[in-house]
C-alpha positions as CSV (number, residue, x, y, z in Angstrom):
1,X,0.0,0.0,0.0
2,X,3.3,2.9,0.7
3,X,4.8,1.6,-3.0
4,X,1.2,2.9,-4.0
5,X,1.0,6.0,-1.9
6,X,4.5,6.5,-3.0
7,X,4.3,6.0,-6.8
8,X,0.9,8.2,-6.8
9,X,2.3,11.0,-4.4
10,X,5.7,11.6,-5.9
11,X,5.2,12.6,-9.9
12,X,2.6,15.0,-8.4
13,X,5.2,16.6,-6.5
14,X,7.6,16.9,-9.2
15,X,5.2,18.0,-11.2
16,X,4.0,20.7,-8.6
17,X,7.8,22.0,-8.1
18,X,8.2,22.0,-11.8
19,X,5.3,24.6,-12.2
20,X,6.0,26.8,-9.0
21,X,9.9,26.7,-10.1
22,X,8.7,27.7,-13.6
23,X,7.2,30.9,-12.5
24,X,7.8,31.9,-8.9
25,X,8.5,34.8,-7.3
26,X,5.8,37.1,-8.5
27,X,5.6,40.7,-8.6
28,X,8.0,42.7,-7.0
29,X,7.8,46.2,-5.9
30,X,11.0,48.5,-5.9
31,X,10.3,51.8,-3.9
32,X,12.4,54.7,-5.1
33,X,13.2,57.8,-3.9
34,X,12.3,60.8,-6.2
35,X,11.0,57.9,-8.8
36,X,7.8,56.1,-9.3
37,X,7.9,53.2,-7.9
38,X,9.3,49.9,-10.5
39,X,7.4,46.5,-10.7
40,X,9.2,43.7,-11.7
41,X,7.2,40.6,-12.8
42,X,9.0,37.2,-12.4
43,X,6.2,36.1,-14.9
44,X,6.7,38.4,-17.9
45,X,10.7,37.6,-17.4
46,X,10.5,33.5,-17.1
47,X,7.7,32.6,-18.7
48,X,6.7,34.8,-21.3
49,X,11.0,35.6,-22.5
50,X,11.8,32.3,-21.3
51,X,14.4,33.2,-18.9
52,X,16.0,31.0,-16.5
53,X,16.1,31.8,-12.9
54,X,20.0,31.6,-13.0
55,X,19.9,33.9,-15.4
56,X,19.9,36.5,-12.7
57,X,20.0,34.5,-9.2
58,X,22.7,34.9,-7.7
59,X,24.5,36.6,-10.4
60,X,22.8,39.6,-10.9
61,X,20.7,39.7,-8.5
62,X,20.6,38.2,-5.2
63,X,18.2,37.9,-2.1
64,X,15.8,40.5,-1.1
65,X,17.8,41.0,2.2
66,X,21.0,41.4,0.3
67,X,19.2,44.3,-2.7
68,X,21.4,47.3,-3.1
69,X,20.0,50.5,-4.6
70,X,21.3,50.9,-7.8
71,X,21.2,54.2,-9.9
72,X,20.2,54.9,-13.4
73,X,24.0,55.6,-14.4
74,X,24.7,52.5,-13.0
75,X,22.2,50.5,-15.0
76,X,22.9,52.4,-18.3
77,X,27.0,50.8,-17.4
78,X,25.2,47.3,-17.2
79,X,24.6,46.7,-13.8
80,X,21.5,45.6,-12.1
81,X,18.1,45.6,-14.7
82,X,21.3,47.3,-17.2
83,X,23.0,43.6,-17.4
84,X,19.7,42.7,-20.2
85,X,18.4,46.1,-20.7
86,X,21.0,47.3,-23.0
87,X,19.5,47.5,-26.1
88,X,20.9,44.7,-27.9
89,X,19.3,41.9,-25.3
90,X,16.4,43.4,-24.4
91,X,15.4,47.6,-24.4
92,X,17.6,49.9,-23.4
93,X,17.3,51.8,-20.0
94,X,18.0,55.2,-21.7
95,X,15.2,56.8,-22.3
96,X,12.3,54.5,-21.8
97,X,11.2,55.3,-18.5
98,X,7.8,54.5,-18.5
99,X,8.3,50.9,-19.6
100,X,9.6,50.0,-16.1
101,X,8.4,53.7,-14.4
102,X,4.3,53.6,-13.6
């Protein structure tokens, strides 16, 4: 009856971490000083451009309790968002504020 339980239970939970792993993270708020306020969606990154969550974690980016600010000049020299957002990966940072900017 376990072998049973066992065979039944486990592909489920593969399956589950699969889709959570796919996608997870959500939406993520970054409050700026003298800015509005960035949202960063795990969703429209992973699934939708078909990023991998390596792609950033731990390289980029890292926990939340480890974030650093970061400044536009920074970004626009290819750190933080700046590392895709360059204009050959993905849009440029210079002068498209309100794609990232609400």
């Amino acid at each position: 009856m376990s072998k049973v339980i066992v065979c039944g239970v486990l592909p489920v939970m593969v399956f589950a971490a699969t889709v959570w792993g796919a996608v997870g993270g959500g939406d993520i708020t970054f409050s700026l000083t003298g800015a509005s306020n960035v949202i960063f969606s795990h969703d429209a990154h992973v699934t939708k451009h078909k990023q991998k969550c390596g792609e950033c974690h731990y390289r980029i980016y890292t926990t939340i309790a480890q974030r650093k600010d970061v400044t536009m000049a920074q970004m626009q020299n290819g750190q933080s968002c700046g590392a895709c957002h360059n204009g050959q990966r993905a849009f440029d940072v210079k002068g498209t504020c309100n794609k990232c900017h609400s």
